[in-house]
C-alpha positions in Angstrom: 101.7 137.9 93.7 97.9 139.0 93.3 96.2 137.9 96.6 93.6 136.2 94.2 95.9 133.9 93.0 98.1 133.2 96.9 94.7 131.1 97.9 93.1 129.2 94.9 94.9 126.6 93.1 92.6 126.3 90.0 93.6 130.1 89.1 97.9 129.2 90.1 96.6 126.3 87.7 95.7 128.9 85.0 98.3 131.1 85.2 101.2 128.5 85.4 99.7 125.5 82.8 101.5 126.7 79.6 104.7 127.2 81.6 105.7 124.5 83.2 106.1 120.8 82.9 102.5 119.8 84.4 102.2 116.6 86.8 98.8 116.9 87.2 95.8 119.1 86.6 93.9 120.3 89.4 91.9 117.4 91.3 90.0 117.0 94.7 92.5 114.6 97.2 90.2 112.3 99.2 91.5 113.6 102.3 89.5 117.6 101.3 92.3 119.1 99.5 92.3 120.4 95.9 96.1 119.8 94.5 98.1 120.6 91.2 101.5 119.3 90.7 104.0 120.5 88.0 107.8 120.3 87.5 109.9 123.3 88.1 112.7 124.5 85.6 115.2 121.9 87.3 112.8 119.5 87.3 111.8 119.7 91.2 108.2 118.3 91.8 106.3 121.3 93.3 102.7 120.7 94.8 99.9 123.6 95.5 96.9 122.7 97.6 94.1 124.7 99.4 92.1 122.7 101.7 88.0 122.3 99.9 86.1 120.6 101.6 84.2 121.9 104.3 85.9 118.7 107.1 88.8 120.1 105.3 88.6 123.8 105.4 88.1 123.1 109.7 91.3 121.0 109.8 93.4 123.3 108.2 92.2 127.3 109.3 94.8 127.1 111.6 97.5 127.0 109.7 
């Protein structure tokens, strides 16, 4: 997968939209994170987040 795409959910959000069963578009969580949420093919809820927020960006760089 293109590095681009590994760290930024609006672009997974792009590529994936017309493919799968979408939960949720990409939105800002009140805790920093940006999430989307779609279905896979067997109906498994899959979520993708990148911490956004500065507070949030702290919290998470070690990981």
């Amino acid at each position: 997968m293109d590095a681009a795409f590994r760290d930024d959910v609006d672009a997974e959000y792009i590529r994936l939209k017309d493919k799968v069963d979408l939960v949720h578009a990409p939105k800002l969580m009140p805790w920093g994170n940006r999430s989307v949420q779609f279905r896979d093919p067997e109906g498994t809820l899959v979520a993708l987040f990148m911490p956004f927020t500065d507070p949030a960006k702290k919290r998470f760089a070690s990981r």
